[in-house]
Every structure is written in structure tokens, then in C-alpha cells.
C-alpha positions as CSV (number, residue, x, y, z in Angstrom):
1,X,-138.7,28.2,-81.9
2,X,-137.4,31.4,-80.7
3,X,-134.6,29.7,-78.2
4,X,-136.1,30.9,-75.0
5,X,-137.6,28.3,-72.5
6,X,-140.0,29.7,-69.9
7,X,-140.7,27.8,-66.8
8,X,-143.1,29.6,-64.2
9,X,-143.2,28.3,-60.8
10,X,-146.2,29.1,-58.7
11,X,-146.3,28.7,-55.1
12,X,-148.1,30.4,-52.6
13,X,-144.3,31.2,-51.2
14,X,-141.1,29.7,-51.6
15,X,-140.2,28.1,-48.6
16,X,-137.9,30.3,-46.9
17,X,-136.5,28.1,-44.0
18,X,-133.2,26.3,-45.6
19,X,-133.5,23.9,-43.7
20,X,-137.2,22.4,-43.6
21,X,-136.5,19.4,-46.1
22,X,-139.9,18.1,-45.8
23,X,-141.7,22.1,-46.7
24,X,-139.8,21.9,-49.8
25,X,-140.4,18.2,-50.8
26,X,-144.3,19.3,-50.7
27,X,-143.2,22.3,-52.3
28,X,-142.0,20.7,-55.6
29,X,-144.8,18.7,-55.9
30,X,-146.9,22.0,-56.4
31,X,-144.9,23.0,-59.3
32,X,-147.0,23.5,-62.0
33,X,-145.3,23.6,-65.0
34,X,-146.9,26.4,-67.7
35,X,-144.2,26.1,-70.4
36,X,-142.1,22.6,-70.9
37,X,-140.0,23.0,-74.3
38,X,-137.8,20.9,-71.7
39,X,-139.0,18.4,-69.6
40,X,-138.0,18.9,-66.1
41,X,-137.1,15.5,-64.0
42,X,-136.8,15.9,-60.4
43,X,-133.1,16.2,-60.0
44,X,-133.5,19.6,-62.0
45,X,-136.6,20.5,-60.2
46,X,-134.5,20.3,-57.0
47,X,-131.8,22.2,-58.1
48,X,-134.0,25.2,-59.2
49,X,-135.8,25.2,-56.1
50,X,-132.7,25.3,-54.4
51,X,-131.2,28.2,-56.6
52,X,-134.3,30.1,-56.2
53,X,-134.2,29.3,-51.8
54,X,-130.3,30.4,-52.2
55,X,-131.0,33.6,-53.7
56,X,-133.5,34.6,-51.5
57,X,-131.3,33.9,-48.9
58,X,-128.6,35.8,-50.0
59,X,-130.8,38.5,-51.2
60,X,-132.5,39.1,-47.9
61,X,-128.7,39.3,-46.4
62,X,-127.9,42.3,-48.2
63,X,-131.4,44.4,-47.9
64,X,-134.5,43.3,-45.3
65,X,-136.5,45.8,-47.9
66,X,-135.7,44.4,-50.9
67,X,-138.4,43.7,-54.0
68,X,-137.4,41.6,-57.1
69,X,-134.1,39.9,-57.5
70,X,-132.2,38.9,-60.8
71,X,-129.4,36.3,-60.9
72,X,-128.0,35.7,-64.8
73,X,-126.0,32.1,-65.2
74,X,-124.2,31.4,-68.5
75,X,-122.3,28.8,-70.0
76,X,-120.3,28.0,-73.2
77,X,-118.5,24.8,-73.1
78,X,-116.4,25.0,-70.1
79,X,-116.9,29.1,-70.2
80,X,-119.4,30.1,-67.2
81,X,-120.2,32.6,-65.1
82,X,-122.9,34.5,-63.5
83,X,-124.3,38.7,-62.0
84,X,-127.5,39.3,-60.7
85,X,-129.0,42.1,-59.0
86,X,-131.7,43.5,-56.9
87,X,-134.5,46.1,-56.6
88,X,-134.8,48.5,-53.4
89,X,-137.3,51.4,-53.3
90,X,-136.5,52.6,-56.8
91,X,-132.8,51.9,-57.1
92,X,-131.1,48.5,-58.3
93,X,-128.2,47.2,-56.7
94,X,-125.9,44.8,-58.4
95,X,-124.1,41.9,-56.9
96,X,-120.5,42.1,-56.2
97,X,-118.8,39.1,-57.4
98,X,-115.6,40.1,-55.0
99,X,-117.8,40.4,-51.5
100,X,-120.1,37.7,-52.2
101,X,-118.0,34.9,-53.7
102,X,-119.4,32.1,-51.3
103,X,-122.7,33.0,-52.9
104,X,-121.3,33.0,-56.6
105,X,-119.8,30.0,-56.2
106,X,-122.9,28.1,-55.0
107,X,-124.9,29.5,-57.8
108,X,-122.6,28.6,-60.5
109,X,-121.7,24.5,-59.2
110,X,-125.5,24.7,-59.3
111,X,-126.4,26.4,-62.2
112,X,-124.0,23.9,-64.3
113,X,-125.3,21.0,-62.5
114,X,-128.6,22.4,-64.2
115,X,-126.9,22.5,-67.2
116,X,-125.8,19.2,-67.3
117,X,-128.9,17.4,-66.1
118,X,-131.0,19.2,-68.9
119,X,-128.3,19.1,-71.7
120,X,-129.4,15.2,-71.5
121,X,-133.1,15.6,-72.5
122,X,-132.8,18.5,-75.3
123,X,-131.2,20.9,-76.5
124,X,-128.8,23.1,-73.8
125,X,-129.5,26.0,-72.7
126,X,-126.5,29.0,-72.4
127,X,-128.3,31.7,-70.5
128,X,-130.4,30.8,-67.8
129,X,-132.8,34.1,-66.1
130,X,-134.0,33.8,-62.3
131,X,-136.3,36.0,-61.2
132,X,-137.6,36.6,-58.0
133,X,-140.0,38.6,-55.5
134,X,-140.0,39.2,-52.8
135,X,-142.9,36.8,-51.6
136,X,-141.0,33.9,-52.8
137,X,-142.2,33.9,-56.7
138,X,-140.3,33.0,-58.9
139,X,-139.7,32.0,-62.7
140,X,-137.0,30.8,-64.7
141,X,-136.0,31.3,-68.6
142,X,-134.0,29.2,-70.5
143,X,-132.4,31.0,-73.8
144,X,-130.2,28.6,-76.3
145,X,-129.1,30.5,-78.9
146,X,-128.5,34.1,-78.1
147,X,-126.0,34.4,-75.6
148,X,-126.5,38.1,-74.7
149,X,-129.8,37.5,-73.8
150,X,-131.1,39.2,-70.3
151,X,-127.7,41.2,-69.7
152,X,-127.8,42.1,-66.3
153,X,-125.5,45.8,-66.5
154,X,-125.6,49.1,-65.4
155,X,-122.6,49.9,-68.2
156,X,-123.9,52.1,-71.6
157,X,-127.2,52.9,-70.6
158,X,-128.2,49.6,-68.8
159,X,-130.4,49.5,-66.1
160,X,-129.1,46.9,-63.7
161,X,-132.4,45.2,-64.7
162,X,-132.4,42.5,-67.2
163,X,-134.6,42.9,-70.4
164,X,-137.7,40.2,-70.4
């Protein structure tokens, strides 16, 4: 096992109206599940839907023209935190934890509500990879053992874009 757990959502398109309950109810029932080291219940289903609606969202706040987004969650015991960026024409902008701390703190209460829920049914995961385009695909990588895995930085050499 090399620590990484893959789930690929497929839709047609994410639902992009917040508020339309019932699209994204039918939604989740068109997951297909490609890759499931960890089972997924519903509850966690939910909440990655609603990661991957929130970062669109946000996203689509910031840049109209935007391509692929990027958000990295960790956690280590009661350590956490989260960056993520975005592609535009060929530049990558990264998120500013300062301006956007509504957004942060959503994605972070979720992503350790995800945490939670899964650490009950395997092994937990401590980096957690959403990725995004801009027609509402999306897919979502688990990784429990290396916890520099998908470093989202432009710092020495990075890209902004995380390594997959």
C-alpha cells in the first residue's frame, strides 16, 4: 500500500447552485466510486461534495476565467491547516489565508469533520488533495503516511501547483 487513497468523482457537473438541495441529493447518488481503500458512507460523501461546491464557489469569486483549482487540508492530531490555489491563463494564483479567512475556516471545520468520520472505518488520512476544473470535476486523494505529500508552494522552486 503506498498510503495514498484516490477517490474520482464523475459527474457531468458539480452542481453549482448552493442552494439546490435536491440537484445535489441526485448528485451523490451518481458517484461512482473508482478507487475505495476507504469506504465512503454518506455523511463523508456529503461533506466532500460540499467541499468541492465551496471551492468552486470561492474560486469563481476571485477569477470568472479561472481553470483548475487546488485546496491542500492536513491534520496531525489536533495540528491542521489548509492552502490551495488556482490556475488562470498560464499563471497560478495562491490563496491568501489573511483575505479569505471565512473561506479557510469552512474548509478546515469540514475537512476535519472528514477526518473524523473516515478515521472510524480505516486508517486516517493526514493530507487530503482536492482538485477541481472548471466544469465542476473533481477528485480527491487521501495520503496517510507522508505528510508532505501534494505541497501546494511557490517557495524554492515550487510551482503553486501540487505534484500528483
Amino acid at each position: 500500500m503506498t498510503g495514498v487513497f484516490q477517490f474520482f468523482f464523475l459527474f457531468s457537473r458539480l452542481p453549482t447552485c448552493i442552494q439546490d438541495i435536491d440537484m445535489a441529493k441526485r448528485a451523490r447518488s451518481r458517484i461512482k466510486l473508482l478507487c475505495v481503500e476507504i469506504k465512503m458512507n454518506e455523511e463523508a460523501s456529503k461533506i466532500v461534495i460540499d467541499l468541492a461546491k465551496e471551492l468552486i464557489s470561492f474560486v469563481s469569486s476571485q477569477e470568472s476565467n479561472w481553470k483548475t483549482a487546488y485546496f491542500r487540508f492536513h491534520i496531525n492530531g489536533s495540528n491542521y491547516g489548509s492552502n490551495g490555489s488556482y490556475e488562470i491563463s498560464e499563471s497560478i494564483k495562491l490563496f491568501d489565508p489573511f483575505e479569505d479567512e471565512s473561506f479557510f475556516d469552512t474548509m478546515n471545520t469540514q475537512g476535519k469533520k472528514l477526518h473524523n468520520i473516515l478515521s472510524k472505518k480505516s486508517e486516517p488520512f493526514i493530507v487530503m488533495l482536492l482538485t477541481i476544473d472548471h466544469s465542476g470535476n473533481y477528485k480527491v486523494l487521501f495520503e496517510n503516511k507522508d505528510a508532505d505529500k501534494w505541497k501546494i508552494s511557490k517557495a524554492n522552486g515550487g510551482t503553486g501547483v501540487p505534484n500528483t
